[in-house]
Every structure is written in structure tokens, then in C-alpha cells.
N, C-alpha and C positions, 0 to 999 in steps of 0.2 A: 589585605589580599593583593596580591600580584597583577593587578589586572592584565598591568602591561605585555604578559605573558599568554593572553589569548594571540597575540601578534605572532606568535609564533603557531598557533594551534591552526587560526586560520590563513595563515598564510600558504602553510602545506595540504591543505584540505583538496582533494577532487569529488568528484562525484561518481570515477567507475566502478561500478559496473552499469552503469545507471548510464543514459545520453548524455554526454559533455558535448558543446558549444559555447561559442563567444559569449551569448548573451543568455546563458547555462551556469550561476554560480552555486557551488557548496555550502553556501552559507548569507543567511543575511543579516539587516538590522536590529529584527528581531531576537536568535540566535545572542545576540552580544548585549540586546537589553534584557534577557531572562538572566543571563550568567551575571551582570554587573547589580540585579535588584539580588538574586539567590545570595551575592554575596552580602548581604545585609542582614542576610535568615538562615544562613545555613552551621550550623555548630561544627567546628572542627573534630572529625572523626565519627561523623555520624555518616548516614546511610541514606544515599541520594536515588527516588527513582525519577528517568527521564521516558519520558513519552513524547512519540513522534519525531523523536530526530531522524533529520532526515537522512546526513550523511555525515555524524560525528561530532557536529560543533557541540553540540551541547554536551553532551558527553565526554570528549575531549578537552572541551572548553571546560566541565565540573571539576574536572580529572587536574584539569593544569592551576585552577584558581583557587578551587571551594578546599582545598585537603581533607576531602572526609574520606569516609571506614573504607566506600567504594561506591562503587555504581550498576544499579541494576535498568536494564533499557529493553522497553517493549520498544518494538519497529514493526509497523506491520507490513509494510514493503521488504521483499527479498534482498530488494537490490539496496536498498539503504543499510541492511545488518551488515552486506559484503563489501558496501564501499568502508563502515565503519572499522571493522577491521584491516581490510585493505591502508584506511589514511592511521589508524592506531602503529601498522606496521611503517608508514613513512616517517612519524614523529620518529620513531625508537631511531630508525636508521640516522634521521637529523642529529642524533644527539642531544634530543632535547629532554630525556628520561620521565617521558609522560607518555602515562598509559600504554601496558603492557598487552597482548589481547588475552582476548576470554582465556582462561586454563591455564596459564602462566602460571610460574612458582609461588610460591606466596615470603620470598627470599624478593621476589621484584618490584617495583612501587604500587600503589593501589590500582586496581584496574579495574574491568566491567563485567556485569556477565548477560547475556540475553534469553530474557523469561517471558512466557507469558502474561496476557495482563489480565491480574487476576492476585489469589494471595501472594504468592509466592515474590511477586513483584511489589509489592505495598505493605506488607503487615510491617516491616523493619524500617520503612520510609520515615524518617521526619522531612522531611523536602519532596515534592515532585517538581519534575519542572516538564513543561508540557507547551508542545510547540500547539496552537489553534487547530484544528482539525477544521475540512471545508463545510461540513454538515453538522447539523447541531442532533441530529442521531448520532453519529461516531462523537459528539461530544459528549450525548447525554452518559452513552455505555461508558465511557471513560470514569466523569465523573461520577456515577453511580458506582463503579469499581472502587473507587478512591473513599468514598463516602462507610465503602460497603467491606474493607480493608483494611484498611492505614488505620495508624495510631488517633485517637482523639486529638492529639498537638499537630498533628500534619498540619502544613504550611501547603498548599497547591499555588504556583506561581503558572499564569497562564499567555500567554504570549501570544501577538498575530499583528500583522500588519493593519494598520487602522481599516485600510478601506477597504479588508476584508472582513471587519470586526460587526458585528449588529446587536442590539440589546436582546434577541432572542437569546445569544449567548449569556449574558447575564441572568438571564431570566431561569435559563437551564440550569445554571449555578447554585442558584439562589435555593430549588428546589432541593438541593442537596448540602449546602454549606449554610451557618447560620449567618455567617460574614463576607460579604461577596464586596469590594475595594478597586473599582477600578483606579488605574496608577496615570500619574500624567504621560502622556505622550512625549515620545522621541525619536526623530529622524522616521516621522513616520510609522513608529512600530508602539504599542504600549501592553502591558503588563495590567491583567486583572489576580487580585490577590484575595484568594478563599481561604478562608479560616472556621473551624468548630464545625465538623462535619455533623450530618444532622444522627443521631442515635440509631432511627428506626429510617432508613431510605425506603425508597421506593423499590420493591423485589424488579430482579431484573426481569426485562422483557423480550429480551434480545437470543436469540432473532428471531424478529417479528415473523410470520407466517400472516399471507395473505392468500385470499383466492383471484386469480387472475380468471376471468366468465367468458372472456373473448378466446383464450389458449384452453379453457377448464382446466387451467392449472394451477397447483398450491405452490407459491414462490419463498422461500426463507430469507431475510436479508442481517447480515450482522450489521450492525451503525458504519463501519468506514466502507462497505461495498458499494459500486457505481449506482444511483438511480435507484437503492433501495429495495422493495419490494415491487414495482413498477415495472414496465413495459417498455425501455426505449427505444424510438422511433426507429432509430437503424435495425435492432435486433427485428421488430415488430415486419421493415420491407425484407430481411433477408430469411425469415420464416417464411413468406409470401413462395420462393424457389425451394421449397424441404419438398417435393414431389419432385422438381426435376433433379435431384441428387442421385447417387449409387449409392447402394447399399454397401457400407465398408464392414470389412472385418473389422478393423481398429478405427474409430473415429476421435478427434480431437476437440474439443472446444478451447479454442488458444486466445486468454486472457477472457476467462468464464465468468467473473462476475458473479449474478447469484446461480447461474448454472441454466436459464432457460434456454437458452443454445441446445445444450448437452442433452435434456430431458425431452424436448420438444423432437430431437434427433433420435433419443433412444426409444421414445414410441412408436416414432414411423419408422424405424427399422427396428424391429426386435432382434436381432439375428446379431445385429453390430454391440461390439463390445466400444465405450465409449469413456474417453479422461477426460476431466474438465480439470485443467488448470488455469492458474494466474499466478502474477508476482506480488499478489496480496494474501497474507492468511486468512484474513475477513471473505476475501470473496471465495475461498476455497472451502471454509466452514460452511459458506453460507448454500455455493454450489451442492455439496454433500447434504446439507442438510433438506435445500431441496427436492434431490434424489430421495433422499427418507420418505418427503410428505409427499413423495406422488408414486411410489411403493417401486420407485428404479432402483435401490443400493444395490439390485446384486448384478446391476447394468454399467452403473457408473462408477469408475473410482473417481477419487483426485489429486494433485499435489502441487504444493508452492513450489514452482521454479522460475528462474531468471529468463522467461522465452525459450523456452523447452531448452537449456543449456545440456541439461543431466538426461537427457533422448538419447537413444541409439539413431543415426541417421537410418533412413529407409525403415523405420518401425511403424509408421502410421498411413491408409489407406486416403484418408479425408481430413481435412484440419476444416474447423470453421474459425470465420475470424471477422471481428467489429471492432477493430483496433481502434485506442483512442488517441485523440488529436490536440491533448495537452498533455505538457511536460509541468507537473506542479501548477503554477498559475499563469504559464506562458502557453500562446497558442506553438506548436512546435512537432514536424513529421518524424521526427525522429524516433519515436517509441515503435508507429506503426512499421515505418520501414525496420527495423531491428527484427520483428514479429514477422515479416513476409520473410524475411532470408533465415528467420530459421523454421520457418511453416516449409521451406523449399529443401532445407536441410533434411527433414525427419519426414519428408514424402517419399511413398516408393515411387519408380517409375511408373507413371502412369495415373499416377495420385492426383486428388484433384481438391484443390484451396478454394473457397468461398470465400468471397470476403465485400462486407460493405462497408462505403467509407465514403465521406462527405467531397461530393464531386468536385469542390475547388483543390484538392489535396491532389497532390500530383505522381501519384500511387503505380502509374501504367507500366510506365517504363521498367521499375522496382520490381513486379511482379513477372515481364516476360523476363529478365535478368535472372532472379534469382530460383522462380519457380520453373517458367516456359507459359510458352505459349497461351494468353489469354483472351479471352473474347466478354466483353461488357452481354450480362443477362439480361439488366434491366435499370433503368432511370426513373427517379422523381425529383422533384424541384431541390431536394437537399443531397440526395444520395445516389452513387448507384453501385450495382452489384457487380462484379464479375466470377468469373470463374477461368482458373490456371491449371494446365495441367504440366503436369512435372516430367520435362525432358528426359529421356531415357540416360542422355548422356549430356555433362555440364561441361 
């Protein structure tokens, strides 16, 4: 196999639509020891799926090494399907004749398509290659898909950074594959290798539904959504200010999660019609779903977008927002600040953004900038709240 040929894969790799900075790479160690162990298991011309790439390496990197049939890639990030295509489109312009994007001729080299995960993505797989997911929920879902899908000979090749790696993952595996192999370590990154899925898995569970006694609320959570079925502290103080809000015609929950923002908002105002989005599918399912179990769907819609990218400006009355304050596994403000200039985007005048976020974050100035005018609600030791209201004229 070519290896030498990922040099070209990742050398042209970005990450946008997604935060780029210095210490923001598209690709890591990991990334290059899933593609160099794949190439020891993968049959020329066979049919590769990749999960959790995050912005193309593996995918790219399948495309440029492994020459199989093609490539099928769940992403459950927005912004990682758009940078994927986006860096597919800079190889072609390189001249490097790898990887065409999705829908291309089938006169053009092998290229990928982006399916759900689930059959459609696994039944044709002999390879997955699968970057670690942070929760050993979004792992279990994954591999009970895998188990619950793919061919008997699947090969699952599972990749993560060691000192993110824990033997609960193994242990996840194991319930599902009859052969679970962890691989030696390299540069820090190592390769666990599942083999002979189990016959009869375990029915899926996902997503969980849980009663929340403190909200009397029923939460849904799919495996890769933030904090699960659970309550996080920020959501939990900026719930504390839902009486001092307005009632909006159009409310927002911007980067919803499993949707208690949204729900929690469409009870105390009945009258507001209410979207809970994120640039995660899991947490958009899981949002909707929650809407189901507490009899909101005909209150709440929702949908995957890039930070409301695909909004009309001036369409939304009230955004709420608990932006989060990592990028992957770096601590890094760039996701929340992205999220306030476009909460200021698709505000009417007059409009008013909630948002809480962890008081060393340096959030203030971003907010009267891009929103207007804001004045701090409220403080506790980790967090505090404000409220912006949106300049008539920018």
C-alpha cells in the first residue's frame, strides 16, 4: 500500500467549516495509525465504513491508501461532513486524483457517500474504521450498530488517543464482539481490534429516556449527545431566569443538546413556537425526541445546522444559548463565540439572547459586538448569565 501517500491527504486537510487555529489541527496520530493497521485488513475493493471522522483523514486517507469498492462515513458533526467534502474538493484541485465527493460520476475514482448509522452504513462493510468516541454511551450505540449490522467477518478497527482510552471501552466491546485485541501503542495513539460480532446483541436502547424529578421532565439522550440524559449545571442556573424572559413568537435553543432548554421554554410559554438546533444529529434526535416524551412535538421542531448558518437573519425573537467551551479535546472559545455572532445574526431587533457560560470565558465584549447591549443577570462560583439585546441598527 502507498502509505506514503497519506502525506499528501494530510498535508491539505483544514478543518472549515469548523474553528481553525494554531493549536486546531485536522488530523491526528491516531487518524494515521487507524489507516497504516486498516492497511493490513482491508481487501482491495472491498467496502470501507468510517465512523467519526472528524474532518476527512480517515476517509480520505481510506480513499488514498486502502483502494477499496468505496467509502461509506457516518459524521455526526455538521461541520465535519462540510469540512469533509470541502478538503475532498481541495485534493481534486491538488491533483492528487483522490476522492471525488459524494454523487460524482461513477467514470471518477472511488469516492464516499454520507449515510446514517445504522444498515445502510454497515451491512456491505467488511472494515469499519472508527475514530474513539468521548463516552462509552456514543460507543456502546456505535458498536451495537456494528454488531447489529455488518457482516459476520467484519473487522472493527477502533482508534483513540491513549490518554483518552479506559478499559471501560474494552469492556463495551467485548459485550458485543467475541474478540476484542487491543494493538500496541504508537506516538501516543493505539488501535483496539474487534473481531466475530456476537449473533444475538443486546436490542438497542438508545435513546435512553430518563425522568428528570427536579424539571418533572422526561429527557431522551442518543449515546454521542452532551451529558446524556442528565441535567448540566449551566442549563440547570440558566433555567433559574425562564420567568424573567419574554414570551417570543419564535424561540431558539442554539446548540440544544437533548433539548431541555427548548422544552423547559415551551411550557412556560405556550403561545412561543420554539427550534431546538445543534451541529450534532444525536443531539437533534435526541432534542425531538424529547419533545415527544413530554407531549411538546407540535411546539418544538428541529434541525442540524452549522450555528444557524441556513436562518433567515431577523427570523428569531429569543435564542437561548450554553455554548460549549471545548473544541474536540482542547479547552478553546471559539465554538461559543461563532454561536453568539450568529444568535446576533437571526435576532430581530429588539431580540433578546440568554446565554450562560463559564465566567473565566471572556464572552462580554463578543456579545455587546455582535448582539448589543448586555447586562450580567446573574453569578455563581462557575457561571454567569446574561442577557443581550439586539441593536436595532449594526
Amino acid at each position: 500500500m502507498a502509505l506514503d501517500r497519506l502525506e499528501d491527504v494530510f498535508g491539505i486537510l483544514r478543518r472549515r467549516p469548523d474553528v481553525e487555529a494554531p493549536n486546531l489541527q485536522a488530523w491526528d496520530a491516531t487518524d494515521r495509525l487507524l489507516l497504516e493497521t486498516a492497511a493490513d485488513h482491508v481487501e482491495e475493493g472491498s467496502t470501507v465504513a468510517v465512523i467519526g471522522d472528524r474532518y476527512g483523514a480517515l476517509t480520505l486517507g481510506a480513499l488514498a491508501v486502502l483502494n477499496p469498492a468505496g467509502v461509506l462515513v457516518h459524521q455526526d458533526l455538521i461541520t465535519g461532513e462540510r469540512a469533509l467534502r470541502l478538503n475532498a474538493e481541495e485534493l481534486r484541485v491538488a491533483g492528487t486524483g483522490i476522492a471525488p465527493a459524494a454523487g460524482n460520476s461513477t467514470t471518477e475514482p472511488a469516492g464516499f457517500r454520507h449515510v446514517p448509522l445504522g444498515p445502510e452504513l454497515l451491512a456491505g462493510a467488511q472494515t469499519v474504521l472508527l475514530q474513539l468516541p468521548k463516552t462509552l454511551a456514543e460507543l456502546e450505540q456505535i458498536a451495537g450498530a456494528v454488531a447489529r449490522y455488518a457482516p459476520a467477518g467484519v473487522v472493527l478497527l477502533a482508534g483513540g488517543r491513549v490518554k483518552h482510552m479506559s478499559l471501560g471501552m474494552n469492556a463495551v466491546l467485548e459485550r458485543y464482539f467475541h474478540t476484542v485485541q487491543p494493538q500496541l501503542a504508537r506516538q501516543k495513539s493505539r488501535v483496539i481490534l474487534a473481531t466475530g460480532p456476537k449473533a444475538t446483541p443486546a436490542p438497542d436502547r438508545f435513546p435512553v429516556v430518563e425522568h428528570l424529578a427536579e424539571l418533572d421532565l422526561n429527557v431522551a439522550a442518543h449515546g454521542a449527545v452532551f451529558a446524556g440524559p442528565k441535567l448540566d449545571i449551566g442549563t440547570r442556573f440558566l433555567l433559574t431566569f425562564l420567568p424573567s424572559m419574554n414570551p417570543a413568537r419564535h424561540a431558539i435553543d442554539l446548540g440544544c443538546g437533548t433539548g431541555i432548554l427548548a422544552a423547559m421554554y415551551a411550557r412556560h410559554y405556550p403561545e412561543s413556537r420554539v427550534t431546538a438546533t445543534d451541529q450534532s444529529a444525536a443531539a437533534v434526535a435526541s432534542a425531538l425526541a424529547t419533545a415527544r416524551a413530554n407531549g411538546l412535538e407540535s411546539r418544538i421542531g428541529g434541525f442540524q445546522d452549522d450555528a444557524l448558518s441556513t436562518m433567515e437573519a431577523g427570523s428569531a425573537d429569543l435564542v437561548l444559548l450554553n455554548p460549549p467551551f471545548h473544541v474536540g479535546a482542547g479547552v478553546h472559545a471559539g465554538a461559543g463565540l461563532k454561536m453568539i455572532e450568529a444568535a446576533g445574526r437571526v435576532l430581530t431587533p429588539g431580540g433578546e439572547l440568554w446565554t450562560v457560560y463559564n465566567r473565566h470565558l471572556p464572552y462580554l465584549p463578543a456579545l455587546e459586538r455582535h448582539v448589543g447591549p448586555t447586562a450580567i443577570k446573574g453569578q455563581n462560583p462557575k457561571f454567569t448569565v446574561t442577557r443581550s439585546v439586539r441593536r436595532s441598527v449594526r
